[in-house]
PALUMDREN-162469 format. One record per atom (N, C-alpha, C): residue in three letters; x, y, z. Coordinates in steps of 0.05 Angstrom, whole numbers, plus 5000, padded with zeros to 4 digits. Example, Ala and Ser with C-alpha at 12.3 -4.5 7.8 and 13.67 -1.06 7.14 Angstrom:
2
ALA526448865156;ALA524649105156;ALA526449345156;SER525749555142;SER527349795143;SER525850015157;
! end
This chain:
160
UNK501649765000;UNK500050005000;UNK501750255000;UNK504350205010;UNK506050455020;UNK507550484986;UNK507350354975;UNK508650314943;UNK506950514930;UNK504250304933;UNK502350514920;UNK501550784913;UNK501650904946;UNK501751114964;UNK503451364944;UNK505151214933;UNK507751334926;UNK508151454899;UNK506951214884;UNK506851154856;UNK504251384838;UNK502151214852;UNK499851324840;UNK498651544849;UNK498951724834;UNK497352064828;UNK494252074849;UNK491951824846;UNK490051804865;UNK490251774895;UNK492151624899;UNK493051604926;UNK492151814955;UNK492752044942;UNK491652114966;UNK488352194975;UNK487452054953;UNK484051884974;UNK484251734986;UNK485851524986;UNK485851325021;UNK487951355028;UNK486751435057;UNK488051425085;UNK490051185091;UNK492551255090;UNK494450965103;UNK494351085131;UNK494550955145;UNK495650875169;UNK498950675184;UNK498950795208;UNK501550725199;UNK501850355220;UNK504250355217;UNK504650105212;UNK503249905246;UNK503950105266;UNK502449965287;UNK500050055281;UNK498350205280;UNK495650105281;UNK494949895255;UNK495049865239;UNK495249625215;UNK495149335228;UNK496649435251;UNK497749115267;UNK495149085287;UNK493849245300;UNK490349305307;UNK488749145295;UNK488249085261;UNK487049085242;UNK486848895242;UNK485048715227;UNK485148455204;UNK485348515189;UNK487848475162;UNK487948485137;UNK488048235125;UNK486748305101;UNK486548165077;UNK487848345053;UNK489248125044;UNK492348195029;UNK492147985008;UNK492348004986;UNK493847734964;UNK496347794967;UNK496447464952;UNK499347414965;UNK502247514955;UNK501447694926;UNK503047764913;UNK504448094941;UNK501948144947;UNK501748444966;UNK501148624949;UNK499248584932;UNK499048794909;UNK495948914911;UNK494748834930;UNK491648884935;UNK490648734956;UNK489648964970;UNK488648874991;UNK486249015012;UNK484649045040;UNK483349115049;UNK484649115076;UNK483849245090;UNK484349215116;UNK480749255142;UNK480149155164;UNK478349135172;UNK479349265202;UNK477649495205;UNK477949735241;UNK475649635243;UNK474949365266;UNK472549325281;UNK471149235254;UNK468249415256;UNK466349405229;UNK466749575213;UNK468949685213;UNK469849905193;UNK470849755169;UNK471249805147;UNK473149725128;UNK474050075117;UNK478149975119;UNK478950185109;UNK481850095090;UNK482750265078;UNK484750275067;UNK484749955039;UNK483250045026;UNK482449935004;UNK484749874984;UNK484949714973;UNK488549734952;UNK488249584924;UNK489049634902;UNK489649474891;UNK490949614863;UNK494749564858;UNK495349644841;UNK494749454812;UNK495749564789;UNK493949534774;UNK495249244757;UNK498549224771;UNK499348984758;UNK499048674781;UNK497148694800;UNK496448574812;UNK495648264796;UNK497048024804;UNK495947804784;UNK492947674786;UNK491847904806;UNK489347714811;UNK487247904802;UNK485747914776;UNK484148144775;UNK482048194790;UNK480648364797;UNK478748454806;UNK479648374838;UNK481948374841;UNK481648264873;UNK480548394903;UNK480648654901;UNK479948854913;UNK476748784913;UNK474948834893;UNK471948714898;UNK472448434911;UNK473048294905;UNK473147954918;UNK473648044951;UNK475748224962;UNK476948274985;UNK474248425001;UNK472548634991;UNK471048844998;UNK468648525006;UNK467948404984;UNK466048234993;UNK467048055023;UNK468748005021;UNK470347705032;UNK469347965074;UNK470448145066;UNK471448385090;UNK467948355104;UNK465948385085;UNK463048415088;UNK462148075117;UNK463847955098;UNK463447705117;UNK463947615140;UNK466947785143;UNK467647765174;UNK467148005186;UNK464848205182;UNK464048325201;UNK464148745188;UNK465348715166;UNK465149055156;UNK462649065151;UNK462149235161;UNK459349375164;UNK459049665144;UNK460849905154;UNK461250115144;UNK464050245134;UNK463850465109;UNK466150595104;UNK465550865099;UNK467550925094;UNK468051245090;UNK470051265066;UNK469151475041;UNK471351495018;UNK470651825004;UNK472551934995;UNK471852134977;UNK470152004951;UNK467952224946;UNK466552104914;UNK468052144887;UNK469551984890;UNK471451974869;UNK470251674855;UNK471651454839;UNK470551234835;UNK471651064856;UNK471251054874;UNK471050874901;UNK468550824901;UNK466550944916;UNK464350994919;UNK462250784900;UNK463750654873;UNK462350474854;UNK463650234856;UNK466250204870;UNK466950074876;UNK465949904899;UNK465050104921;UNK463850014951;UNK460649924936;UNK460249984925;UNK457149954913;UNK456449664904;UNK458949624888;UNK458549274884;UNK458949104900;UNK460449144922;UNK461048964941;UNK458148974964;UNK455949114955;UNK453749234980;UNK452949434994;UNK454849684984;UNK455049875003;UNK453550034990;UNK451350185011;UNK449350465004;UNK450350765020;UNK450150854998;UNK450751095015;UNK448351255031;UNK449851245055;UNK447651385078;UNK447851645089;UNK450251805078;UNK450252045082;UNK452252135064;UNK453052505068;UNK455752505048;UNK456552825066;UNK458952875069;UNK460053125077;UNK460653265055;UNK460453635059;UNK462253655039;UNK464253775031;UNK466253715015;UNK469253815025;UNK469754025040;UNK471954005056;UNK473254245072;UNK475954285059;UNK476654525040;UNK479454435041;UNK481254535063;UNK479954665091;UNK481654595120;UNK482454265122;UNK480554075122;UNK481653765118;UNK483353595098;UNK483453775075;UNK485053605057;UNK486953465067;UNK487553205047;UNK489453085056;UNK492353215050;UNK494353025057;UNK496653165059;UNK497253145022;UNK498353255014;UNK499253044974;UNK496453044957;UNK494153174968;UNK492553244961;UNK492353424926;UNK493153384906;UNK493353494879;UNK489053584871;UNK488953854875;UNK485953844858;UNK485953914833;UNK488153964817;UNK488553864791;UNK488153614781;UNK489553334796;UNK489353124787;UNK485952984806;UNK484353094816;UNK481453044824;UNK479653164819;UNK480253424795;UNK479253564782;UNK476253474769;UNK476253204758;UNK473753084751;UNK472153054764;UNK471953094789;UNK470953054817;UNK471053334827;UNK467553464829;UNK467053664835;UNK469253914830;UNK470853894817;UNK473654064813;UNK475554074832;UNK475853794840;UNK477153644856;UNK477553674892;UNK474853824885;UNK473253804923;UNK471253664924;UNK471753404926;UNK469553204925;UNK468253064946;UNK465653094955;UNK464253034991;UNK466052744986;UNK465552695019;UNK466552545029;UNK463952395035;UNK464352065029;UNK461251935021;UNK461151735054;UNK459451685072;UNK459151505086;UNK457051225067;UNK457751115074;UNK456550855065;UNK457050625082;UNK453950445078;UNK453650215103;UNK452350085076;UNK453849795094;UNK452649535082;UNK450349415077;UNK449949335057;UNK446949255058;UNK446948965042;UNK446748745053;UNK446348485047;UNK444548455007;UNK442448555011;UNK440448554992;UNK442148734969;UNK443448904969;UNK444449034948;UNK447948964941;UNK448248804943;UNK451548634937;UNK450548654903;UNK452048724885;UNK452448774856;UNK450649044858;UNK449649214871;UNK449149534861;UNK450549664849;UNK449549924851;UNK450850074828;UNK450450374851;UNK452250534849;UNK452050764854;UNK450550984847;UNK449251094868;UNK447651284851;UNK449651614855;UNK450851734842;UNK452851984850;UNK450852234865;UNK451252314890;UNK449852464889;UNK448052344924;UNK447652094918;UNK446552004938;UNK447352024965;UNK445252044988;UNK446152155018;UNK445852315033;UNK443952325049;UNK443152625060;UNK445752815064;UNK445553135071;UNK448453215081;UNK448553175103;UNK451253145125;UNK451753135144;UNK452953485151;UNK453153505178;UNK454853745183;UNK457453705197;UNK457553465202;UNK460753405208;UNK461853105203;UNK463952985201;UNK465352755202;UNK462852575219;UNK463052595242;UNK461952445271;UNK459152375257;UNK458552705252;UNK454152555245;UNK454852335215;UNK456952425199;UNK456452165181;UNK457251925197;UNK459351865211;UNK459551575221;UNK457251545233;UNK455251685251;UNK453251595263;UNK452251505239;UNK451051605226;UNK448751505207;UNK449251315197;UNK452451155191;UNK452850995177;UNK452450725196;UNK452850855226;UNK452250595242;UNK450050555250;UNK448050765251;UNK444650765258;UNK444050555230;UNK444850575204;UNK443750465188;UNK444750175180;UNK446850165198;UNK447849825210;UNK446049685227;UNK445549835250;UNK443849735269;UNK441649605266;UNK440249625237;UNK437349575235;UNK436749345222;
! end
């Protein structure tokens, strides 16, 4: 992931973490290390998969596999993540929207430019059993007014 991190221009939409909390986590990794998921509790975060990875699509296979042992909810900029979480089950249940006080660090809004002119909300999304192969709808999610009310909503809409 830290290759990745490095390499690829999108990168700074997911969050790495560093190496002890990772060790917190359950990850799910192929075995090459070229894509992978990692699981905080019922969280799923830090999503991976470069592109010469020998296993295609492995990242959806990982997002499903993550659903099984217990990811419930995530959090991503609406960039194409967001269609990615979509096939694996995920609805979006709220959305923030950008601060650039929060930007990430390596943050380029030239190269996220396609994306709201590269201030793109930040999408909460929770799992939903019945919708595994959905599709994203852009746009979808009530607003939130901070980080916190979207994690709530994403876990009020776990709970049920």
């Amino acid at each position: 992931m830290l290759e990745l991190a490095h390499k690829n221009p999108h990168a700074a939409s997911v969050y790495v973490y560093d190496e002890d909390e990772y060790r917190q986590m359950r990850l799910l990794v192929t075995d090459d290390g070229k894509a992978g998921v990692a699981l905080k509790g019922d969280e799923i975060v830090s999503a991976f998969a470069h592109k010469d990875c020998v296993h295609p699509r492995a990242a959806r296979a990982m997002l499903r596999h993550a659903t099984a042992l217990g990811g419930r909810r995530l959090d991503c900029f609406d960039t194409v993540l967001p269609d990615l979480y979509a096939d694996a089950g995920f609805v979006p249940v709220a959305r923030l929207r950008w601060s650039d006080d929060y930007a990430p660090d390596g943050w380029d809004y030239d190269t996220f430019h396609a994306f709201n002119n590269g201030r793109p909300d930040v999408v909460f999304m929770a799992y939903d059993r019945g919708r595994v192969g959905g599709k994203y709808a852009p746009g979808a999610g009530a607003y939130v007014d901070d980080y916190d009310e979207g994690i709530a909503c994403a876990k009020e809409y776990c709970s049920h």
